[in-house]
C-alpha positions as CSV (number, residue, x, y, z in Angstrom):
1,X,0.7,13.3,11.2
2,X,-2.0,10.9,11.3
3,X,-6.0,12.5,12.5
4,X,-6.7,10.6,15.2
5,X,-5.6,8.2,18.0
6,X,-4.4,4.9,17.1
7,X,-4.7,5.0,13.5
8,X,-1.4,5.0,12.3
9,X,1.2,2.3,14.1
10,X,4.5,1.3,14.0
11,X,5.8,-1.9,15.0
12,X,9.6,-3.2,15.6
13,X,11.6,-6.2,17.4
14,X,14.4,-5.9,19.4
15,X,16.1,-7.5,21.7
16,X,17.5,-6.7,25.3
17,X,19.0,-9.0,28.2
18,X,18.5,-11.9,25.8
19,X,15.3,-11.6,25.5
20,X,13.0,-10.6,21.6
21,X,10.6,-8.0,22.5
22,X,7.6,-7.0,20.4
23,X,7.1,-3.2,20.3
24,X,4.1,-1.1,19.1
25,X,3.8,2.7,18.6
26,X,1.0,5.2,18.1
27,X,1.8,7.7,15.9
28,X,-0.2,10.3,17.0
29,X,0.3,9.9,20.9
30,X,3.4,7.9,21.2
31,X,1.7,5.3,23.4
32,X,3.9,2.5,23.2
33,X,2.9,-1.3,23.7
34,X,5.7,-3.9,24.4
35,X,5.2,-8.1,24.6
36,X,7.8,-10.6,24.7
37,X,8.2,-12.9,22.2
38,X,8.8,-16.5,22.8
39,X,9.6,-18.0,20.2
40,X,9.8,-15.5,17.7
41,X,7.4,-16.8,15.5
42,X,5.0,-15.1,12.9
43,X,2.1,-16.4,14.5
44,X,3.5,-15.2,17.9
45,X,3.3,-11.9,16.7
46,X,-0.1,-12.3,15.5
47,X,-1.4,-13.0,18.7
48,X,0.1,-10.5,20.6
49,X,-1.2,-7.9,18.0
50,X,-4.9,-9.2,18.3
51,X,-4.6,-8.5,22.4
52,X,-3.6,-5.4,21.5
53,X,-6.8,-4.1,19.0
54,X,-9.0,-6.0,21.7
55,X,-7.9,-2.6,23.9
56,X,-7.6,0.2,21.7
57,X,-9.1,-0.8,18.8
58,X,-8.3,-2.3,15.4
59,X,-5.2,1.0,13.2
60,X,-5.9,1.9,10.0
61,X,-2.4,1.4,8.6
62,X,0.4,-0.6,10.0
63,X,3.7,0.0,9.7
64,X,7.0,-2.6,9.8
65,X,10.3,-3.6,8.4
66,X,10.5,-6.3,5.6
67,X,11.6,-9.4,8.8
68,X,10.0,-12.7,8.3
69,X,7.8,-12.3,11.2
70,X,5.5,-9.2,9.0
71,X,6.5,-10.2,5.4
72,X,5.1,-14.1,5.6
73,X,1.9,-14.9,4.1
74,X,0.4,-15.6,7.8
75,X,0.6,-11.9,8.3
76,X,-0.5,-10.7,5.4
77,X,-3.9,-13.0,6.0
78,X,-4.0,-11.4,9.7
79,X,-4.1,-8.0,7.9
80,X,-6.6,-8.7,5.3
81,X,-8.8,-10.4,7.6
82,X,-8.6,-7.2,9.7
83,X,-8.5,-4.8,7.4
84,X,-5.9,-2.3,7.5
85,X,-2.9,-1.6,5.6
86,X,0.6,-3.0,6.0
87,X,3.0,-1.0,5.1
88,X,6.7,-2.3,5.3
89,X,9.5,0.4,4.9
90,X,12.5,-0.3,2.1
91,X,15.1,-2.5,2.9
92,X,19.0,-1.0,4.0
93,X,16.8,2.3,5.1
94,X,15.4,1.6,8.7
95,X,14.4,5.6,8.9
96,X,11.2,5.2,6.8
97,X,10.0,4.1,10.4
98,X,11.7,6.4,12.2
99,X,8.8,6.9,14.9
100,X,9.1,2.5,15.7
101,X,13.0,3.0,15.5
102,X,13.2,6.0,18.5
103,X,10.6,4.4,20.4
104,X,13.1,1.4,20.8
105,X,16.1,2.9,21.8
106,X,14.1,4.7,24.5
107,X,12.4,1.4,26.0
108,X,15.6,0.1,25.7
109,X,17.2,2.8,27.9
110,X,13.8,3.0,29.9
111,X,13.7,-1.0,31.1
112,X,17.7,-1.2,31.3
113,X,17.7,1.3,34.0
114,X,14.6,0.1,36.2
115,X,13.9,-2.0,38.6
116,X,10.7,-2.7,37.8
117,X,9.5,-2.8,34.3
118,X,6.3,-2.6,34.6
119,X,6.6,1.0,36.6
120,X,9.0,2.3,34.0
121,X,5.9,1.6,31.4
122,X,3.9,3.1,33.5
123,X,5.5,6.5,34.0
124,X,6.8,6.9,30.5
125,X,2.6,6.7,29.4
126,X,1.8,8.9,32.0
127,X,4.4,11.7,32.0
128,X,3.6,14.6,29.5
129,X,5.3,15.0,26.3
130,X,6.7,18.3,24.5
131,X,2.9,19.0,23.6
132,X,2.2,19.4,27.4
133,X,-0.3,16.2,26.7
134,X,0.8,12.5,27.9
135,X,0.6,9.7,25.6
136,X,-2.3,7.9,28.1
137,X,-4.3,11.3,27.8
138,X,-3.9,11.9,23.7
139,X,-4.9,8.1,23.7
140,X,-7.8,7.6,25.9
141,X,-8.5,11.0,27.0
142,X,-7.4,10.3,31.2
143,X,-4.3,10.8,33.3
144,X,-3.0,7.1,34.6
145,X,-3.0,6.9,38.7
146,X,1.0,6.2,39.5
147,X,3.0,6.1,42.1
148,X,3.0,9.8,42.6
149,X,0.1,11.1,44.7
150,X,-2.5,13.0,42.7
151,X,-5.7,14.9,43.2
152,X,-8.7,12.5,42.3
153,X,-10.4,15.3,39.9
154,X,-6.8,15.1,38.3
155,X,-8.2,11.4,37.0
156,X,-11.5,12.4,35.9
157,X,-11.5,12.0,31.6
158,X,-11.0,15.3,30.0
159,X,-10.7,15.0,26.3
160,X,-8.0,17.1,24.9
161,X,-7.8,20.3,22.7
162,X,-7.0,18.3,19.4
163,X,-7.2,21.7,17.0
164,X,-4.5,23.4,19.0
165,X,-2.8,19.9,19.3
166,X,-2.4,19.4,16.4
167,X,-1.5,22.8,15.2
168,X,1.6,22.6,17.4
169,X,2.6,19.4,16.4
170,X,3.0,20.2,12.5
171,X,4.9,23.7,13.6
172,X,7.2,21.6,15.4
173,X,7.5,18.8,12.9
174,X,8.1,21.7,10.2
175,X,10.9,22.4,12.3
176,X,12.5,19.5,12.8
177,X,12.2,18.7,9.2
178,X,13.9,22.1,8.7
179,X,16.8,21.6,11.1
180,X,17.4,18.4,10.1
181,X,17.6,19.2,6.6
182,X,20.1,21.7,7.0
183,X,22.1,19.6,9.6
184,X,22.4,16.8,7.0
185,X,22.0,19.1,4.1
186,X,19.1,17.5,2.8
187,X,17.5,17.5,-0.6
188,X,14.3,15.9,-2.8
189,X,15.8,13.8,-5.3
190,X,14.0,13.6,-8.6
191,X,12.1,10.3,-9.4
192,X,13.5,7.9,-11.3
193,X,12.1,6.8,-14.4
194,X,11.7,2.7,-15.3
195,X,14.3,1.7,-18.0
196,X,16.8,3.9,-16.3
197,X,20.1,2.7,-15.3
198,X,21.1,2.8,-11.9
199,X,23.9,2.3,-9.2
200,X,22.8,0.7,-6.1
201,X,25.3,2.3,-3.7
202,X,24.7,-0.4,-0.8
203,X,25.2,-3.4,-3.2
204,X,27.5,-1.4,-5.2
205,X,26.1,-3.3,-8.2
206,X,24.5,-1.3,-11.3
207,X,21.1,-2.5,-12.3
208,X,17.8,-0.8,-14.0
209,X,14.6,0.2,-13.0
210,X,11.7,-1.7,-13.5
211,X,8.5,0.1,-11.5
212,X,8.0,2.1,-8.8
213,X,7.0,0.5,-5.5
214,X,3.6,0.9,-3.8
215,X,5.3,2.6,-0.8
216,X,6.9,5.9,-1.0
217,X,10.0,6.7,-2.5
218,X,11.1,3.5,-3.1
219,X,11.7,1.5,-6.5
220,X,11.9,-2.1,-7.6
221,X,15.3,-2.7,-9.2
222,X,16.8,-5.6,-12.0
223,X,20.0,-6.2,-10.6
224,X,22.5,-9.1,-11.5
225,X,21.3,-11.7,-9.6
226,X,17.7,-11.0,-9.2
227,X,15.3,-8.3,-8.4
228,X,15.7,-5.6,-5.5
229,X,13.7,-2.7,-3.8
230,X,15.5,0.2,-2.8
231,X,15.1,3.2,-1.3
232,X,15.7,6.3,-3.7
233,X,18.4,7.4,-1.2
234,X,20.3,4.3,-2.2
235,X,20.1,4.6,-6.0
236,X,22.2,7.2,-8.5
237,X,21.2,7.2,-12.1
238,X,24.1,6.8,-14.0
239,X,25.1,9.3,-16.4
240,X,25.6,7.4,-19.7
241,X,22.1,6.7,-20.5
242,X,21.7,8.0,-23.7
243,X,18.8,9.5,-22.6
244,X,20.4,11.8,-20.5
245,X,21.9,14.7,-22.4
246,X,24.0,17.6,-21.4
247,X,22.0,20.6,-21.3
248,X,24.8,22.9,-22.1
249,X,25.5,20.9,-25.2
250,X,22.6,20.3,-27.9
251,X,22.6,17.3,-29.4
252,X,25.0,16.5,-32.7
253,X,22.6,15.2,-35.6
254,X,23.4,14.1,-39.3
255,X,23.1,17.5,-41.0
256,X,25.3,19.6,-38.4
257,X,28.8,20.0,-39.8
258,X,31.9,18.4,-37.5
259,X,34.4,20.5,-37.3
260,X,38.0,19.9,-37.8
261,X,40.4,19.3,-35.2
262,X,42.9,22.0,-34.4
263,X,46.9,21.3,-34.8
264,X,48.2,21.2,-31.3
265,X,50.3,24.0,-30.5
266,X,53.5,23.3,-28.6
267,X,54.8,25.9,-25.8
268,X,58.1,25.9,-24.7
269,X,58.4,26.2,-21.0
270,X,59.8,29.2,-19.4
271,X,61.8,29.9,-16.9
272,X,60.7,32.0,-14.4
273,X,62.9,34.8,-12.7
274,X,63.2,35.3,-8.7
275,X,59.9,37.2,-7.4
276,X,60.8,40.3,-5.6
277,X,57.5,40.2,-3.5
278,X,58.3,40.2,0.4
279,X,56.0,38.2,2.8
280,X,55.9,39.6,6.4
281,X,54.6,37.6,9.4
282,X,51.9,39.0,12.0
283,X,54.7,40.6,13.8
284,X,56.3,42.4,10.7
285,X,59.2,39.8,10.4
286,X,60.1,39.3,6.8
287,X,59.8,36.0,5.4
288,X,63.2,35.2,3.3
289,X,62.5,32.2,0.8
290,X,65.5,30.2,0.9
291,X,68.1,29.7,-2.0
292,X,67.4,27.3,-4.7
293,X,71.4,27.0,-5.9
294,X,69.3,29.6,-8.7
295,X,67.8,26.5,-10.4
C-alpha cells in the first residue's frame, strides 16, 4: 500500500461503445481519472497525463502494461522529464496491475449503465468505499457536492484519520491475500537462477534464463527466436539440468562401486479362486457377482 495520496498510479486503455478510453487510478484512494483518446496516439496520452498532474500533482511511480502507447521512447522522455518511475507489468500476466485492471471493468459497468457519464463519475468519487472513506475525501481531504442534498458543514475539508486508515487497509489486504491464496491454492515459487533451463508454458517453447528483470518477479528469457520477459508464473525449470540433483539420491562419482544388475526373476501367474466375501447394499440386499463360465 503506497503512504500517501497519489503516489502510486495505475494506468490502462480500454475501449467501450467504440470509443479508446484512457484510465488512471490512485492506488491509495481509488480516485479514478478517465479521457478519451482520439487517436490513440503516444503523444495523446502524454497530454492527457500532463492535465492530469496539473490537478493533483505529479505520482511518484507509474504503473502500465508493455502497449505501444507507454513502451515508446516518447513516453519514456515524458517520464524522465517528470521524474517518476514507470513501471510496466510482465507481458501474458495482466494481474501485476491488478488495481488498473478492476478499476476498468467497473467504469465499464459504471458508464454502460448511465445516462449521464459525467454523474456516474461523479457519484462513484463521492460514495464511500469499504474503509468508510470516499475516494474524493482520501484524495483531497472533502466530500464532493452531488445530486443528493447535503448539509453544507458536510462540505467543509476534514482531513482523514490516515493511522487508523491505513491500519485497516493492510488487515484487509492481509485477508484478501489470505483467501485468495487458498481459493487458488497459491504458493511462492523459488527464484530462478540465470543459465537455468526453462519451459515457457504460454509459448510452450523451452528457453534459458539470462537475468532477472528490474520489475518484480519477472525474468528475461533466450528463447528460439529471440529474447522474452516473463512472468515467474509462466516459466517451469525443467528438470534435466544437470544441476538439479535428486535429493534422495547422492550423486554417483568415479570411486563409488556400480553395482551389478540383478537376473530378472520370472513369476508364473496364478489363478485366483472365487472369493467367498458377500457385499450387501444399504438395505441388507446381498450383492451376487455374476458367473464368469469359471474362467
Amino acid at each position: 500500500m503506497p503512504d500517501r495520496p497519489w503516489q502510486t498510479l495505475g494506468a490502462d486503455l480500454f475501449t467501450l461503445k467504440g470509443k479508446t478510453y484512457l484510465l488512471v487510478v490512485d492506488y491509495y484512494s481509488r480516485y479514478v481519472e478517465i479521457a478519451l483518446l482520439s487517436p490513440t496516439r503516444s503523444t495523446d496520452v502524454v497530454l492527457h497525463l500532463k492535465s492530469m498532474f496539473s490537478r493533483h500533482g505529479i505520482c511518484e511511480f507509474f504503473k502500465s502494461d508493455n502497449g505501444p502507447q507507454f513502451s515508446g521512447s516518447h513516453f519514456k522522455a515524458f517520464a524522465t522529464e517528470y521524474g517518476f518511475v514507470h513501471i510496466t507489468s510482465s507481458p501474458k500476466f495482466p494481474q501485476s496491475n491488478g488495481e488498473a485492471e478492476r478499476a476498468v471493468q467497473t467504469m465499464k459497468n459504471l458508464l454502460t449503465k448511465a445516462s449521464d457519464p459525467y454523474l456516474a463519475l461523479l457519484a462513484y468519487r463521492a460514495a464511500p468505499l469499504q474503509n468508510s472513506y470516499s475516494p474524493a475525501k482520501l484524495l483531497m481531504g472533502r466530500r464532493l457536492r452531488t445530486t443528493v442534498p447535503a448539509l453544507p458543514t458536510l462540505l467543509n475539508p476534514v482531513l482523514p484519520n490516515y493511522d487508523a486508515l491505513e491500519a485497516k487497509e493492510r488487515e484487509k489486504r492481509r485477508d484478501d491475500v489470505r483467501s485468495f491464496d487458498k481459493r487458488h491454492r497459491a504458493r511462492n515459487l523459488e527464484p530462478l537462477i540465470p543459465g537455468e533451463d526453462v519451459w515457457i508454458t504460454d509459448a510452450r517453447v523451452q528457453g534459458t534464463v539470462l537475468s532477472t528483470h528490474n520489475t518484480p518477479r519477472s525474468y528475461i528469457i533466450q528463447g528460439p527466436q529471440g529474447t522474452l520477459r516473463r512472468n515467474r508464473h509462466h516459466v517451469v525449470p525443467l528438470r534435466t539440468n544437470s544441476g538439479l540433483v535428486d535429493a534422495d539420491e547422492p550423486p554417483v562419482g568415479e570411486d563409488s562401486p556400480t553395482p551389478s544388475p540383478a537376473p530378472p526373476v520370472t513369476t508364473s501367474p496364478r489363478r485366483e479362486g472365487p472369493t467367498t466375501e458377500t457385499v450387501q447394499t444399504r438395505c441388507g440386499r446381498e450383492v451376487r457377482k455374476p458367473q464368469r463360465l469359471d474362467m
